[in-house]
C-alpha positions, 0 to 999 in steps of 0.5 A: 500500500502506497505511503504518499504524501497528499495534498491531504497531509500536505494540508498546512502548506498547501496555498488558498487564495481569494479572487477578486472578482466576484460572482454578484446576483444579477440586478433587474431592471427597474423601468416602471418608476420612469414611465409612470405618472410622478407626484414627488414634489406634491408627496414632500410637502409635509403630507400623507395623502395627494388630492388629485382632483378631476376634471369632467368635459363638458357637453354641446347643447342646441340653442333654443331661440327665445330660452337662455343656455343650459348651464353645466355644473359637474361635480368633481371627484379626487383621486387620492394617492396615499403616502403610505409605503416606508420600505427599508434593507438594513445590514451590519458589518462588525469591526473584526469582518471589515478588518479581515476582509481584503472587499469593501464589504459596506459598499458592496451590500450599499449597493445591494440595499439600494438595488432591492429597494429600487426593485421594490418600487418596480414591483410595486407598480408592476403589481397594479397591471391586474387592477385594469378592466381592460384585458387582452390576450390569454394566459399561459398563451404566446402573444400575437400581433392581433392582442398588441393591436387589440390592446392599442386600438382600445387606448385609442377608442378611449380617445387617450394621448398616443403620447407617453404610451408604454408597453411592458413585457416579461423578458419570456415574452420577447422570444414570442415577440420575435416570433411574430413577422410583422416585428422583424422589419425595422419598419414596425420597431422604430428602426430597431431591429428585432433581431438584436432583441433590443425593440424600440417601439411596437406599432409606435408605442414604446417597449420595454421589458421588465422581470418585476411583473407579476407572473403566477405560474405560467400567467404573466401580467403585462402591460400597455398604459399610457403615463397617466395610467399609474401614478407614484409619489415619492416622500422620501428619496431613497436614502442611505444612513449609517452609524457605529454601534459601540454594542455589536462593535460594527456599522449599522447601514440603512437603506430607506425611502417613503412613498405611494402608488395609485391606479389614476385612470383605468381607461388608460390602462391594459392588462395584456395576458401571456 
């Protein structure tokens, strides 16, 4: 029997060492914040709660000869956007880890911190999708080009802006967006082509994709809404503090904002189902 000796015996001289590359989590796409409707100088004005008030159109009535006008007194209504989201991520790096480290630990999870929250806005958003009465398409589905016109077409019959409208897809849904023909000429994507998998615009409405909709099984909640559609308030801006802790020997950061979401104008808004 063999006597070698091995890495195994060998253990207190064998070398390790530590790259300084890192595998980092992947960060999603945060596109909903930027399209949608903003309150935020509204939101820092000491409040909890922005009125947003209505305003109804008016009719065309026939004059009459010899009687006055038909005078018009809508009443309004408010929509309100309530305040009343304060998300935080929070981590601790003792003194004895920051030490022996060869990473800048607390600036690594600052970004992570920052990500998350930004992630949590997104979905936040993303969530209200299912809130619109207006749906096209089926779930569990490939979309096809007659749901994307569908969708458009019932923007366009409630007379909305084709100004600031926006469709947002799931990433899974861009392989059947490729797929459709009508989408490969640069013709139809804004001169993009589809084939990059980076698509402009659809039909003249602009497109994005973003893993923080909602999908429950094989249902996946996507969305063309024009800005006003959704709604969000911005209290407090995502903010990074940080302190020593004499107790745990270590810095404390904290990574939070203040803010509201709110479904304006349902007419405005499609769920698009895939």
């Amino acid at each position: 029997m063999a006597n070698n000796i091995t890495n195994t015996e060998a253990t207190a001289f064998v070398t390790e060492v530590w790259s300084m590359e890192i595998i980092e989590e992947t960060n999603p796409k945060m596109v909903l914040g930027d399209l949608v409707w903003r309150f935020d100088d509204e939101s820092k004005k000491s409040n909890d709660t922005i009125h947003v008030p209505s305003l109804s159109n008016l009719e065309v009535n026939d004059k009459v000869p010899n009687l006055g006008v038909t005078k018009q007194a809508p009443t309004e209504t408010n929509v309100d956007i309530l305040l009343d989201k304060h998300k935080e991520t929070t981590f601790m790096v003792e003194d004895i880890t920051e030490l022996q480290t060869n990473r800048t630990i607390r600036d690594m999870y600052t970004g992570k911190a920052s990500t998350a929250i930004a992630k949590q806005i997104d979905s936040d958003l993303a969530a209200m999708a299912s809130g619109f009465s207006q749906t096209f398409g089926t779930y569990n589905t490939a979309i096809t080009a007659d749901v994307i016109l569908d969708s458009i077409e019932e923007l366009d019959l409630n007379d909305v802006p084709e100004e600031d409208r926006h469709f947002v897809f799931r990433s899974d849904v861009k392989r059947d967006l490729l797929d459709i023909n009508a989408f490969v000429s640069a013709d139809y994507v804004g001169g993009k082509p589809t084939e990059t998998g980076n698509i402009g615009s659809l039909y003249g409405v602009s497109t994005y994709m973003s893993n923080n909709l909602v999908k429950t099984g094989n249902n996946t909640n996507n969305m063309l809404f024009h800005k006003e559609a959704l709604a969000m308030g911005m209290a407090q801006a995502p903010r990074i503090q940080t302190e020593y802790s004499l107790e745990d020997l270590g810095w404390l950061t904290v990574v939070d904002t203040v803010y509201g979401v709110k479904e304006m104008r349902d007419d405005f808004g499609v769920l698009v189902k895939t």
